[in-house]
C-alpha positions, 0 to 999 in steps of 0.5 A: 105874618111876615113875608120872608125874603132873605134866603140869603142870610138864612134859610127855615128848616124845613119840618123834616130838617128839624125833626131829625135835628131834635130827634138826633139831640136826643142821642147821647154819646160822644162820637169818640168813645168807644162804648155802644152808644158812642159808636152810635153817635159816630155811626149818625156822623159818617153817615151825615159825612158821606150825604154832604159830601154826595151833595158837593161831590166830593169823597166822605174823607175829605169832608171836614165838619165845622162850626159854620161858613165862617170858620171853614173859610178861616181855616182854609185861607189861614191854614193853606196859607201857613202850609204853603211853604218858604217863598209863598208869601202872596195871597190872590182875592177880589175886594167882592168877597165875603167879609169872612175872607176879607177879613181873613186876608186882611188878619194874615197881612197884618200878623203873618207876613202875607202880600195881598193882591186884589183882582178887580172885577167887573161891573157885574162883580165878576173877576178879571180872569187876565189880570188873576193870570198876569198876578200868578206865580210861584211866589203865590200861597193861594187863591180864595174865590167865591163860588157865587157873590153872595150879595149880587148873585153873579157866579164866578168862573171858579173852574177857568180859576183853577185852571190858571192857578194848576199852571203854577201849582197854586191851591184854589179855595172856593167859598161855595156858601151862597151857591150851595143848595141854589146852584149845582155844586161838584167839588171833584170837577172845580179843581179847587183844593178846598170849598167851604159851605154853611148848613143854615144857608141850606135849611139846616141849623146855625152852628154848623157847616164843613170845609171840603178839603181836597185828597192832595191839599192839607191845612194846618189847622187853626184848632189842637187837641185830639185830632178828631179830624182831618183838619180840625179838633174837638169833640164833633156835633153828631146831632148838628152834622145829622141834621146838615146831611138831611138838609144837604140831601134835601136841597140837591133833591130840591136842584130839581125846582130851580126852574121854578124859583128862577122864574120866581126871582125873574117875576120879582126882577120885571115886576121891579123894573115895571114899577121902579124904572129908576132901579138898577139890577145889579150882578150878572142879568143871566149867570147869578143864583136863581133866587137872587134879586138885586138893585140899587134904587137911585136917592134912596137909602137902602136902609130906610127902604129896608125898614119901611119893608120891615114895617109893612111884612117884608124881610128883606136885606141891604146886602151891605155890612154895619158897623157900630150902628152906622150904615155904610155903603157895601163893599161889593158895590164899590169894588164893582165901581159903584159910587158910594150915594148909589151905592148905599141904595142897594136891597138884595131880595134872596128867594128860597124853598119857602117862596111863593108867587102871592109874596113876589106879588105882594111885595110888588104892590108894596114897593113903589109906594115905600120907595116914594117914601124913602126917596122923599127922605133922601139919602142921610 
């Protein structure tokens, strides 16, 4: 059976997520309808809408149901963008962040007349907070930001972010992804005019996530044709959007644990370090999610060593992204100064509800011996 440890892409359902998922599919009606079951249908949805939005802390009317991270994340950057206004043309991120917003960005540039300024960031991933105020003005449409990076763990000052940005009446998107369900989260205290967050990354199903938009903030939308929301169209997924708001719920009440996955990850962290002592922790060592555990392994390529974990029971992840099959080094690495060999060495470990101290133990007794492997197989 095999050990799963990438929380990180996604999270199980936990048997509860996933029998009020079936049992909600089981519902029919269109949640805009006006007959009985309908309005049952629309009845699961507001409910669904007001526990999300207890477990980021922001008001029901401001949550928007989406199809997953990805789309709220489009629809935030792409339609604060377009709302913004004559003379905002220049948008503010880092090279660290997910590829949802990179490519984004890098759509609008190409097609919509946007200037993108990228922040650099530190050697934990972390932005530089004096070169984000030096690049804000009025000329800025928006600031995208992680909550927390999604692949080194380390979490970003999303609230000294907005405090900058107010200065010059600039809106903030946060992508809260990673960070929700790991982190504490409260939208109404970020300052932030949008967040995006994912039910899978919380233990609810794929196809599903919301864009948290501000009362003051609005987008144009990236789909028409019935307004059925705020800030999207399209017949809303009640069942999905049910089974978001348990797992939503579930994972704040599960905010209680997070002392005991932090010890967890640390476990996992001086259990690498004491067999590996050529790897190299990356991400902040303290402010990073708590299950969370990064390392580059110097003349090893991370794709090997993930495939040799894979062989012995180990799901794990590089962290880095690949493109028509060939491996490349990951882009949050080397926005954080890596070089490319190191780089490509990296295994992101992510912990989650399911993790237990005879897996941590178990992969440690794996690991020295598959990075022998790997390293003898050098770097291709």
């Amino acid at each position: 059976m095999a050990i799963y440890l990438d929380h990180a892409a996604t999270t199980p359902m936990t048997p509860e997520v996933l029998a009020a998922y079936t049992a909600a599919l089981g519902l029919a009606g269109n949640p805009s309808s006006i007959h009985s079951q309908g309005q049952a249908a629309r009845r699961m949805l507001e409910d669904a809408r007001l526990a999300v939005a207890e477990a980021v802390g922001a008001e029901p009317v401001e949550i928007t149901f989406t199809s997953g991270g990805t789309e709220s994340i489009n629809l935030a950057i792409k339609g604060l963008f377009w709302g913004a206004g004559p003379g905002r043309n220049r948008i503010l991120s880092t090279r660290a962040e997910h590829h949802a917003t990179i490519d984004s960005l890098e759509w609008l540039e190409n097609h919509e007349g946007a200037v993108i300024e990228w922040i650099p960031v530190d050697a934990t991933g972390r932005i530089d907070l004096a070169a984000l105020g030096s690049a804000l003005g009025p000329d800025v449409a928006l600031v995208t930001t992680l909550l927390a990076n999604n692949e080194v763990g380390t979490l970003q000052p999303v609230r000294e972010i907005s405090a900058l940005a107010a200065i010059h009446g600039v809106p903030v998107h946060v992508d809260a992804v990673s960070a929700f369900g790991s982190v504490p989260v409260d939208f109404s205290s970020l300052g932030a005019a949008a967040m995006s967050v994912s039910a899978h990354k919380v233990g609810g199903p794929v196809g599903v996530g919301a864009l948290i938009l501000g009362r003051g903030a609005s987008v144009t939308p990236l789909l028409h044709g019935g307004n059925q929301q705020r800030a999207r169209s399209g017949t809303m997924d009640a069942a999905g959007a049910h089974a978001f708001g348990v797992a939503a719920t579930a994972a704040e009440r599960e905010l209680s644990r997070v002392d005991e996955l932090r010890a967890l990850r640390d476990r996992l962290i001086e259990g690498v370090q004491a067999r590996v002592p050529s790897a190299v922790l990356r991400g902040d060592p303290v402010d990073r999610l708590p299950g969370n555990a990064h390392f580059t392994f110097p003349g090893c390529e991370g794709d090997s060593l993930l495939f040799l974990l894979d062989a012995a029971g180990f799901s794990v992840s590089t962290g880095s992204a690949c493109q028509a099959g060939v491996p490349e080094a990951s882009h949050v690495l080397l926005a954080m100064g890596l070089s490319e060999p190191d780089a490509r060495g990296a295994l992101r470990f992510t912990l989650g509800h399911t993790t237990t101290v005879e897996e941590i133990d178990a992969l440690l007794e794996t690991l020295a011996g598959v990075v022998d492997r790997a390293r003898s197989a050098g770097l291709s």
